[in-house]
Every structure is written in C-alpha cells, then in structure tokens.
C-alpha positions as a Markdown table, in Angstrom:
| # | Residue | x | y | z |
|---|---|---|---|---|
| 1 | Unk | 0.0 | 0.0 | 0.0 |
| 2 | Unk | 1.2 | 3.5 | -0.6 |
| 3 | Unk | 1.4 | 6.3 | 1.3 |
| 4 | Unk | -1.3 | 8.1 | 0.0 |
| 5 | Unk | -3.5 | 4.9 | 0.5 |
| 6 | Unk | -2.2 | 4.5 | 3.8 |
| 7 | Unk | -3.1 | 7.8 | 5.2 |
| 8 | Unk | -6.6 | 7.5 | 3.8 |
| 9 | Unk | -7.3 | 3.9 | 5.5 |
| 10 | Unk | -6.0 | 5.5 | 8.5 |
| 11 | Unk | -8.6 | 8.5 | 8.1 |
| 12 | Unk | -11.2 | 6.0 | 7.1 |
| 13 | Unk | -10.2 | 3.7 | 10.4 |
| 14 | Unk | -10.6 | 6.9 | 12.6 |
| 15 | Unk | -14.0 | 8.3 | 11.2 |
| 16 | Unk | -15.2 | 4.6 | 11.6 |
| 17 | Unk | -14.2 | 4.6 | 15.5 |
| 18 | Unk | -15.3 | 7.8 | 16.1 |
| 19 | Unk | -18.9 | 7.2 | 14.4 |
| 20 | Unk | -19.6 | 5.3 | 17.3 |
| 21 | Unk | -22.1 | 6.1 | 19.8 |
| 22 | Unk | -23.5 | 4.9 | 23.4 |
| 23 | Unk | -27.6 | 6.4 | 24.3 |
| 24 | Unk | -27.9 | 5.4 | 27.8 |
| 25 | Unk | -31.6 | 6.1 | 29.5 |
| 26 | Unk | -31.8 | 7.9 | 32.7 |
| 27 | Unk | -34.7 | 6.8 | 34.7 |
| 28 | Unk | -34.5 | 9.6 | 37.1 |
| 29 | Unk | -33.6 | 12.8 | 34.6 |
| 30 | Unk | -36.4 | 11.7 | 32.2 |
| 31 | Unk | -33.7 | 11.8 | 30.0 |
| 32 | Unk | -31.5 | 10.3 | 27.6 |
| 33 | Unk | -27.6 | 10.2 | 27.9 |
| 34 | Unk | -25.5 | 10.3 | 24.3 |
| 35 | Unk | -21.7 | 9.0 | 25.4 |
| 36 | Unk | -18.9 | 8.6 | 23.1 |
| 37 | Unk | -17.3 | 5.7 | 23.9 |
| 38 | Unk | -13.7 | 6.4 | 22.0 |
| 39 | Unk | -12.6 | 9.2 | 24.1 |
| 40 | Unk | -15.0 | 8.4 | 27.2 |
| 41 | Unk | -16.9 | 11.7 | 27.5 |
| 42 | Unk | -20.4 | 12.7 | 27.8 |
| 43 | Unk | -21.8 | 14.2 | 24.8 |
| 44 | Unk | -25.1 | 16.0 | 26.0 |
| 45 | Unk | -28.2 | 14.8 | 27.4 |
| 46 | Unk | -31.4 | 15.6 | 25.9 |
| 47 | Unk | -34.8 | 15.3 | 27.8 |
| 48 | Unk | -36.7 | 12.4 | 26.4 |
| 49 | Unk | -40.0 | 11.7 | 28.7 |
| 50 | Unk | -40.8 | 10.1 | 31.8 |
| 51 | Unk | -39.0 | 7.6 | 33.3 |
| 52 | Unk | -37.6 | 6.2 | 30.3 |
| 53 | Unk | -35.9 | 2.3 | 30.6 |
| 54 | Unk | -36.0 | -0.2 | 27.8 |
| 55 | Unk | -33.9 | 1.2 | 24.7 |
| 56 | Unk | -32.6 | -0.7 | 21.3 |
| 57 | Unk | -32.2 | 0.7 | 17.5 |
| 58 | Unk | -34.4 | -0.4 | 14.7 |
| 59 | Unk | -32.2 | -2.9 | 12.5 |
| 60 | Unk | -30.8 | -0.2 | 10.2 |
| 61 | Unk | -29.9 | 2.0 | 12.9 |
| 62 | Unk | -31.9 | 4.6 | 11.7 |
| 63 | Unk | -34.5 | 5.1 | 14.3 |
| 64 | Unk | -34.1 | 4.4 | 18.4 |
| 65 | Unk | -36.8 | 3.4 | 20.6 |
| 66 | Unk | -37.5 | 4.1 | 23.9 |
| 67 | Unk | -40.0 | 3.4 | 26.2 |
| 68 | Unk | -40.9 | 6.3 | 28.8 |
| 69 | Unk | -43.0 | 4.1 | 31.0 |
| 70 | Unk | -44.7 | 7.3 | 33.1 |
| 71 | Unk | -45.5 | 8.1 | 29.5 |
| 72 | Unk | -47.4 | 4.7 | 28.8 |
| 73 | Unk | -45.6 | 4.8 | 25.4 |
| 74 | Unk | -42.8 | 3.5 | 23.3 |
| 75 | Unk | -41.3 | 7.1 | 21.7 |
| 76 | Unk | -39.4 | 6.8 | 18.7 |
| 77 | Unk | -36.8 | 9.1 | 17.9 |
| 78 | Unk | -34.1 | 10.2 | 14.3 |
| 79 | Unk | -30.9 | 8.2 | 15.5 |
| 80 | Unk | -29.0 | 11.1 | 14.1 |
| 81 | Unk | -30.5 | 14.3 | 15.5 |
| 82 | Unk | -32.9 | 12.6 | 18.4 |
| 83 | Unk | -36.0 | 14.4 | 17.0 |
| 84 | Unk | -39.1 | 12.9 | 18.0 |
| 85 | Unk | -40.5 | 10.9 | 14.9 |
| 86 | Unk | -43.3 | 9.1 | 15.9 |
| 87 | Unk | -44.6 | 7.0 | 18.8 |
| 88 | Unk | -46.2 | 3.4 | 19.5 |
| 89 | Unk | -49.2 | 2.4 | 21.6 |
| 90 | Unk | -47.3 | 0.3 | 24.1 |
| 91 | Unk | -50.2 | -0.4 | 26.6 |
| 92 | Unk | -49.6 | 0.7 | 30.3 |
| 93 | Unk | -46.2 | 1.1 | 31.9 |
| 94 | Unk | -44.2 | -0.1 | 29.7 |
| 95 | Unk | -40.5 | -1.4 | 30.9 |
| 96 | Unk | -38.7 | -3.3 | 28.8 |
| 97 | Unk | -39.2 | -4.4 | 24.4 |
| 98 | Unk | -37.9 | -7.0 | 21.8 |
| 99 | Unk | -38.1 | -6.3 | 18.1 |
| 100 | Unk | -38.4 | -8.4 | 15.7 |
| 101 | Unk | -35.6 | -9.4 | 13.7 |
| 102 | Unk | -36.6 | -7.6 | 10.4 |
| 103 | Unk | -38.0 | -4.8 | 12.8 |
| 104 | Unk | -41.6 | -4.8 | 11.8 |
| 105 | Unk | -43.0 | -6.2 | 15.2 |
| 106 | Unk | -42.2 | -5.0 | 18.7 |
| 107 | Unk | -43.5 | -7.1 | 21.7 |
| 108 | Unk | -43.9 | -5.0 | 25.1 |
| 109 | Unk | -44.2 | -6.4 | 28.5 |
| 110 | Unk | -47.2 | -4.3 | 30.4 |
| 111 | Unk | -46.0 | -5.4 | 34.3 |
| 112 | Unk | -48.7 | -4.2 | 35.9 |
| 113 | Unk | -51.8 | -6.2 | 33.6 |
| 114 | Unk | -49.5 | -8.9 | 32.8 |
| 115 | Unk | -49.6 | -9.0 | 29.4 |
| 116 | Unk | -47.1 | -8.9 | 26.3 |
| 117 | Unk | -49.1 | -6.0 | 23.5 |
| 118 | Unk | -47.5 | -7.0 | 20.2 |
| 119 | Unk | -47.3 | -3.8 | 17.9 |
| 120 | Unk | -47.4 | -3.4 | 14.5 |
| 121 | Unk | -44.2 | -0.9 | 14.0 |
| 122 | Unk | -44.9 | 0.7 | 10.4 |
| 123 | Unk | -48.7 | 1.2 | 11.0 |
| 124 | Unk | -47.9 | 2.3 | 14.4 |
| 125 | Unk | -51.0 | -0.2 | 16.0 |
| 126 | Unk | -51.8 | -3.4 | 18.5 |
| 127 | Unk | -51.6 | -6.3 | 16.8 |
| 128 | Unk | -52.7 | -8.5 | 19.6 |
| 129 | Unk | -52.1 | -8.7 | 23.4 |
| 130 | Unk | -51.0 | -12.2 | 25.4 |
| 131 | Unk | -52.3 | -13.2 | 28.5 |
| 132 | Unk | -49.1 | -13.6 | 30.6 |
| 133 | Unk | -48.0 | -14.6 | 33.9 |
| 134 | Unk | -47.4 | -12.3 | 36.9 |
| 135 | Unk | -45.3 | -9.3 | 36.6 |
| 136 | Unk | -43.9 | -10.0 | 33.1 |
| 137 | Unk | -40.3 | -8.0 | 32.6 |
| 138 | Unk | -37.7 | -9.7 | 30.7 |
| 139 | Unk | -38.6 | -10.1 | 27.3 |
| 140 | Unk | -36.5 | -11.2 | 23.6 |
| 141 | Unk | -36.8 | -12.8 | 20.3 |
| 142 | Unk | -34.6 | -15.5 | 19.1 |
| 143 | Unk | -32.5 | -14.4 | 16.3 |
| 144 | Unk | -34.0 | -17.6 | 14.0 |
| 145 | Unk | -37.5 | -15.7 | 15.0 |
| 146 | Unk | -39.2 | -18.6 | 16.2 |
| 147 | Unk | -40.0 | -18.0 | 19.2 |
| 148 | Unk | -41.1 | -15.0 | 21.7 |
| 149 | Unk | -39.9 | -15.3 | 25.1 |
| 150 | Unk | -41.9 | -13.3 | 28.3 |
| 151 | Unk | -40.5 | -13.5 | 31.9 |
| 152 | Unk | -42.9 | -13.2 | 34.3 |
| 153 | Unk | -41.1 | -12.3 | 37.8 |
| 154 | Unk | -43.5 | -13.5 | 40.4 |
| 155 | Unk | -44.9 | -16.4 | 38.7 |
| 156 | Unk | -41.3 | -17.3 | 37.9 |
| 157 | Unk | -41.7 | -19.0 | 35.0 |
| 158 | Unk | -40.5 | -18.4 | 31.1 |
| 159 | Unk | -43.1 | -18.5 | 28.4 |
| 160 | Unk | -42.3 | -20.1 | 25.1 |
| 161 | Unk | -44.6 | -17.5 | 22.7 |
| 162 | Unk | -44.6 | -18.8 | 19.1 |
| 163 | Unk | -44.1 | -15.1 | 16.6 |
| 164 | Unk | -46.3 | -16.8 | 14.2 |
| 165 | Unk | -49.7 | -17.6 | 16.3 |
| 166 | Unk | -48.9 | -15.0 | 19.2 |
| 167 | Unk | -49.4 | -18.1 | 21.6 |
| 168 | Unk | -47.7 | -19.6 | 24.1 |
| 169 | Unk | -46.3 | -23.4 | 23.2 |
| 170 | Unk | -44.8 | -23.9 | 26.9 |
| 171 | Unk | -43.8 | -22.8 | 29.4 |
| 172 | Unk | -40.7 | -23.2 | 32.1 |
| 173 | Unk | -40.6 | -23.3 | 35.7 |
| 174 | Unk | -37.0 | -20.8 | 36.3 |
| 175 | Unk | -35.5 | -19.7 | 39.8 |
| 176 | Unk | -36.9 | -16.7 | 41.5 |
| 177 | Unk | -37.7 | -13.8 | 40.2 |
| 178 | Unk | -36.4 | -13.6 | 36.6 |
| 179 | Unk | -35.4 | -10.6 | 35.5 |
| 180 | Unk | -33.8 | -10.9 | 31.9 |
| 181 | Unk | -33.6 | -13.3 | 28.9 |
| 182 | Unk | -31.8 | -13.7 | 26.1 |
| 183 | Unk | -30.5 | -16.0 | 23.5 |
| 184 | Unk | -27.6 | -17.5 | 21.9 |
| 185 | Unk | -26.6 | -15.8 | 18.1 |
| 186 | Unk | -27.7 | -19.7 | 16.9 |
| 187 | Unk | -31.0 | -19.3 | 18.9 |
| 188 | Unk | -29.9 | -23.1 | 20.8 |
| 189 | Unk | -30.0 | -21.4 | 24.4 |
| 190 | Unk | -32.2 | -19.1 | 26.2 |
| 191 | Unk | -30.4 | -17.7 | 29.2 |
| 192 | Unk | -32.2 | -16.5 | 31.9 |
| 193 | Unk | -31.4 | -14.4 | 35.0 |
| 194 | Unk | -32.9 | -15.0 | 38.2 |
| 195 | Unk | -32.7 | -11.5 | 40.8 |
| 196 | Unk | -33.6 | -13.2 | 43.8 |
| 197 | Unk | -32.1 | -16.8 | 43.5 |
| 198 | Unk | -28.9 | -15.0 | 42.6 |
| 199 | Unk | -28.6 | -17.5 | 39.5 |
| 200 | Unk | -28.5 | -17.7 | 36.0 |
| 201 | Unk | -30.3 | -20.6 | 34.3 |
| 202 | Unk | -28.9 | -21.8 | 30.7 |
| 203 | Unk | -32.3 | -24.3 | 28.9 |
| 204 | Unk | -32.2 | -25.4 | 25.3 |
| 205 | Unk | -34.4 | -24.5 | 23.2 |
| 206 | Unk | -35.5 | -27.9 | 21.5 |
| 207 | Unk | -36.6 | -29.5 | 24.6 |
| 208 | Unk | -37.4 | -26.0 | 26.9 |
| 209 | Unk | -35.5 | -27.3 | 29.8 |
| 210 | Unk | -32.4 | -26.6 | 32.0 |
| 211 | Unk | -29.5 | -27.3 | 30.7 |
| 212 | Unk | -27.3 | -25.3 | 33.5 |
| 213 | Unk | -28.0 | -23.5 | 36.4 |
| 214 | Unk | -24.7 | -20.9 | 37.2 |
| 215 | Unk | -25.2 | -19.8 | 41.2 |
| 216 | Unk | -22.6 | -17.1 | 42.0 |
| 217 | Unk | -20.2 | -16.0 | 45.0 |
| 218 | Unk | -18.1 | -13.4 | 45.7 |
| 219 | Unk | -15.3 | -13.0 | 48.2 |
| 220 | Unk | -16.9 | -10.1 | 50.7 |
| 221 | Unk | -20.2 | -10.1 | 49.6 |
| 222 | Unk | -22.7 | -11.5 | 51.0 |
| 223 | Unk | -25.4 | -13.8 | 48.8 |
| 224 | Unk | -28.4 | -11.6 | 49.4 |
| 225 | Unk | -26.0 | -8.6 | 47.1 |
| 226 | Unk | -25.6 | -10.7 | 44.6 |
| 227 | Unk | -28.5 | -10.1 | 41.9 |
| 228 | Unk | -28.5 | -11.2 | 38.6 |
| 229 | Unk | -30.2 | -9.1 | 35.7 |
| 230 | Unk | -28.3 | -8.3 | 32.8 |
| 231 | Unk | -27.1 | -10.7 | 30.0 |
| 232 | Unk | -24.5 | -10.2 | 27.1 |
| 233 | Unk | -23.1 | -12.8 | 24.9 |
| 234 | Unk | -20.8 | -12.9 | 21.8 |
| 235 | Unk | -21.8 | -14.1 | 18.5 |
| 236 | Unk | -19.6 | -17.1 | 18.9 |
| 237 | Unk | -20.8 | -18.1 | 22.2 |
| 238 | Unk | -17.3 | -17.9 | 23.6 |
| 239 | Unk | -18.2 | -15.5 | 27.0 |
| 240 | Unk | -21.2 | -14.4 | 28.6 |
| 241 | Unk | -21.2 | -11.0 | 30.5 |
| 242 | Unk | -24.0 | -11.2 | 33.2 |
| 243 | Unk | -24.5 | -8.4 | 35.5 |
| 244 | Unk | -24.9 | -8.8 | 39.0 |
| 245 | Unk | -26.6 | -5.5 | 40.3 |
| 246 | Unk | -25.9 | -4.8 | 43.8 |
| 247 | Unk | -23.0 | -7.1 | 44.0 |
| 248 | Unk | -21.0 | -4.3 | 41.6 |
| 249 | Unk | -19.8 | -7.0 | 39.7 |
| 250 | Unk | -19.8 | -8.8 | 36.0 |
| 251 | Unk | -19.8 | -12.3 | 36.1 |
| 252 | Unk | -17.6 | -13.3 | 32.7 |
| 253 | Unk | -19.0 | -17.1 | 32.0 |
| 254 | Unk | -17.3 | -19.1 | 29.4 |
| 255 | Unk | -20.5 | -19.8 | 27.0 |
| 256 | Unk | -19.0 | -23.5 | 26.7 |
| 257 | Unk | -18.1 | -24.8 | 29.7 |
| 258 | Unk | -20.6 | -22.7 | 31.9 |
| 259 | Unk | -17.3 | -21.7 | 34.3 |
| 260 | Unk | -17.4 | -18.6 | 35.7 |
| 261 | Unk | -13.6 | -17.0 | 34.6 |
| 262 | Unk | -13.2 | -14.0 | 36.3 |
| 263 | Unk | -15.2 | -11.0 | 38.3 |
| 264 | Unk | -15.1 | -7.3 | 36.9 |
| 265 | Unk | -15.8 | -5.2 | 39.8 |
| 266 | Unk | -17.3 | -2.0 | 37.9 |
| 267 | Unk | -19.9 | 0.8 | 39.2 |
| 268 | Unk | -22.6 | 0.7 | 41.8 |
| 269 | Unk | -25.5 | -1.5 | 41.1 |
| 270 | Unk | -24.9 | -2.2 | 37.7 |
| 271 | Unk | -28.1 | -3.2 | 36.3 |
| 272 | Unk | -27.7 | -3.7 | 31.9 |
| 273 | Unk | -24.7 | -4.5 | 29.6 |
| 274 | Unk | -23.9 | -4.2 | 26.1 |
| 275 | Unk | -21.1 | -4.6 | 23.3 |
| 276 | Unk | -19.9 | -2.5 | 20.9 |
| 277 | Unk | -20.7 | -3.0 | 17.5 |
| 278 | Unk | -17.5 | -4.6 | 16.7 |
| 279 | Unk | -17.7 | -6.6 | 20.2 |
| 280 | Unk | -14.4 | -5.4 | 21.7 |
| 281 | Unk | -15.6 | -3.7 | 24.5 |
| 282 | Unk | -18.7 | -4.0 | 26.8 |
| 283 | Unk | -20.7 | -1.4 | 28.2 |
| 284 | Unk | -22.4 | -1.1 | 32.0 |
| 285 | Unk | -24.9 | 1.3 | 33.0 |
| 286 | Unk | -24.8 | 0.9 | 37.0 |
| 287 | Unk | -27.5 | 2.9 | 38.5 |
| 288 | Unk | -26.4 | 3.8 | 41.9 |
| 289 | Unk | -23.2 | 5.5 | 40.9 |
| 290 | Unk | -24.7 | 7.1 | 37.8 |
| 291 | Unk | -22.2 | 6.4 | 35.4 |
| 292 | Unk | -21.0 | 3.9 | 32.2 |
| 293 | Unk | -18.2 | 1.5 | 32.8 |
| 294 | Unk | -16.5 | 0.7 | 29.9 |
| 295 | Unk | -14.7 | -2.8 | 29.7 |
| 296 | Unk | -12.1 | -3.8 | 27.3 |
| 297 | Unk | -12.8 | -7.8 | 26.5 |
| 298 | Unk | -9.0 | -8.2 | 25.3 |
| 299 | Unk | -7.5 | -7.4 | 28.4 |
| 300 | Unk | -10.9 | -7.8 | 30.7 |
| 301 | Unk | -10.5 | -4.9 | 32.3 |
| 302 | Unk | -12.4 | -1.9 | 33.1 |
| 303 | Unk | -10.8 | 1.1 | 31.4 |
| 304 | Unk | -12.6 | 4.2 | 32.0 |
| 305 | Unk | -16.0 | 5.1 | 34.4 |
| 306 | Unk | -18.3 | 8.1 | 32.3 |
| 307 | Unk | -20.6 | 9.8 | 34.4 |
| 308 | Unk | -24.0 | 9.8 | 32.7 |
| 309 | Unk | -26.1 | 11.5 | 35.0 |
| 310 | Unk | -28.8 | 10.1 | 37.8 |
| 311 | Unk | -29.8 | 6.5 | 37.5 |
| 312 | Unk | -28.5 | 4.9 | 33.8 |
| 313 | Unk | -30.9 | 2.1 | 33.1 |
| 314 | Unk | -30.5 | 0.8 | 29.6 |
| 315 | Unk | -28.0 | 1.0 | 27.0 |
| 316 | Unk | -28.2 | 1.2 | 22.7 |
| 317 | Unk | -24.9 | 1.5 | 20.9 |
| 318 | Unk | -24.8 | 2.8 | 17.0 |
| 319 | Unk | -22.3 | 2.1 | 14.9 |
C-alpha cells in the first residue's frame, strides 16, 4: 500500500471509530444520555419523557426506541438528531421491548396487567395482546424468530410465545424472580437471569428445559448482594457478561463450559450490559453510581468510568 492509500485507511479507520455512539436512558432525569465511547466523554443529554428504561435501535440503525414508562408509550426518535418521529401504543407502563428481527413487530411487557401487546411498528397499532404470567419483565426474540420469550417475575416462570400464532407453546418453571432473557446468536440457548435466587439458568431451546444452572459467589459479599439481571453474549458463544446488580460486579461465563472465569468489579448497582458493534468492549450502565463503565474484553479490564447523569438504566450502541 502506498502512502497516500495508507493515510486515507488510517482516516477511514478513525472516522469509523469515532462514528460510534452509546444512548444510555436515565430513569431519574427523564432523560437520555448520548456518550462517546472512543474518548469516554459525555456528549449531552437531551430530555426524552418520563422515566424512560427499555432502549434498542431499529435494524438499520436509523430510528431508536425508547420506552418512557410514566409516558405509557414506546417514543421513537431520528438516530442522528434525536427528534421525536413518531410513537407506538405500548399499553400501560411499559418497561422493557424485543423487536423483531426484520424490525416490523415489537413485543412490550405491560407489568402491571400482565400481558405482552404485540405492535405493528410501520402502522404504528396493537396487533394483539398475550395473557401472561405475573409481573412480566424480561422479554426477547430469538434471532431464527421462532419463538417470543416473556419473563414473568412473580410467577417465575418463562413462556415459550410462538411469533407466528402470538401463543404460548410452553412454558418453564425458572429460579426466583427472573429478571432478563436472552439467546444465543444460533437461537440453541435461552439464558435467563434469576434477581432473587442469585442464579442464572442456561435451557435449550428444543426441549425447553435446564440445561445449566450458574449460582454465584463473591469474596466479601454476602449472597443476598448478589442479583442477577443483565445478559450479554458474543456471537460465537465464547463468554457471557451477566450483570450482578448490587453485587457491583460482571460475572464473565465461558459460554462453553458454563465456568465462571473471572469477576469485573465495575460501578454501583450495575443493572444492563452491552457490546460494541465490533464486540471489543462492553458497556455497564450501573445505576447507583450514575455512570457507564467501559470494559475492554482483550485485556478484561475496566478502562474508564463516564458519568452519565442520575440513575443509567438501559443502553443502545450505534455504529
């Protein structure tokens, strides 16, 4: 290569980097954080609505969704200039959202009436709303699409929703209080966090049962501080990152063996977790101490705290 084409990949390489950006929601501002995650600094802040939590980016990054849950909507907002574009009919008190792969359906757990309201995203409507158990939180899509997955916290159990009826094929008795699911990039595993029961259960998917329960403990701190919500893990199942809330920690699991590898102490009550786009770093928003750590997963280490501003809840990162 030249120098001429050197310089310009170099430029190219920089731009790219420095395109990157972190929203973090603020539950207590009403507010949305914008971080860059290159240099570590806070960007601005921009008020968004009430008590906003649950946050992710349509598939083509264009549009970013948030729901303010005072607001009993999901707001959607330009990626670019955070303008107001629109908004969905979520039901009441919306917390926490999955999208659809393609984007064109977003299923919304209402806590308080425990129910899922499926949403039609381009005509902006309710599709349909599932009967749930108790106090549904957690929520996510498998990346095949198959199959819709609804935690419900005090009934303690996963529901197995298929996308194409919108009804529930089975469901799975889980540890205490779930608070977050997730699966695998090859949709094989759903991994499910349990708040109270301080454990994190791994089931496969063909047969809807446990395949691994994970229980945690940390040198100086006690059992009860240990809560797991928060679930990250790389596309080729190598680590998980599970946040353990009041415990201050992130578990790292290796996504094979089920072994827990190491503990990253990072920020006060660190409640959700998420990579970059190129999956080199992680990102935790940790509530109590109102700031963003950001992790390195080369080195495992936490680089740099960013304060974000009073109580970070849920993170989106654009490329």
């Amino acid at each position: 290569m030249n120098k001429k084409l050197l310089i310009l990949a170099l430029f190219a390489a920089i731009g790219s980097a420095n395109a990157e950006t972190v929203f973090v929601t603020l539950e207590k501002d009403n507010a949305l954080a914008v971080m860059n995650p290159i240099d570590g600094t806070l960007l601005k802040t921009v008020p968004i609505g009430k008590r906003p939590r649950g946050i992710a980016l349509s598939p083509d990054n264009k549009s970013l969704y948030v729901a303010t849950s005072d607001d009993n909507t999901i707001k959607i907002f330009d990626a670019e200039t955070l303008k107001q574009t629109g908004k969905l009919p979520s039901g009441e008190d919306p917390e926490t959202f999955a999208l659809s792969a393609t984007g064109d359906k977003m299923y919304v757990s209402n806590e308080d009436d425990s129910l899922v309201t499926v949403i039609d995203v381009v005509k902006k409507k309710v599709i349909t709303q599932i009967k749930v158990g108790v106090e549904p939180e957690g929520i996510c899509v498998s990346p095949d699409n198959q199959w819709l997955i609804s935690a419900s916290e005090t009934t303690n159990m996963v529901h197995w929703i298929d996308t194409k009826t919108q009804t529930i094929i089975e469901n799975t008795l889980v540890d205490a209080r779930p608070r977050f699911v997730t699966f695998t990039a090859d949709s094989s595993q759903l991994w499910v966090t349990s708040e109270m029961a301080g454990s994190l259960m791994v089931l496969d998917s063909k047969t809807k049962q446990p395949i691994k329960t994970i229980t945690f403990a940390i040198q100086g701190v006690p059992n009860d501080k240990i809560q797991p919500v928060g679930i990250a893990i790389d596309k080729e199942r190598k680590r998980a990152y599970v946040a353990l809330g009041t415990a201050n920690r992130i578990a790292v699991i290796n996504a094979q063996t089920f072994e827990i590898e190491k503990y990253l102490l990072v920020g006060s009550r660190v409640w959700n977790v998420a990579f970059s786009p190129d999956q080199k770093h992680l990102y935790a928003a940790n509530g109590l101490s109102n700031d963003v750590s950001i992790i390195d997963l080369e080195s495992q280490t936490v680089t740099k705290s960013v304060g974000v501003g009073n109580y970070p809840w849920g993170l989106a990162v654009k490329p």
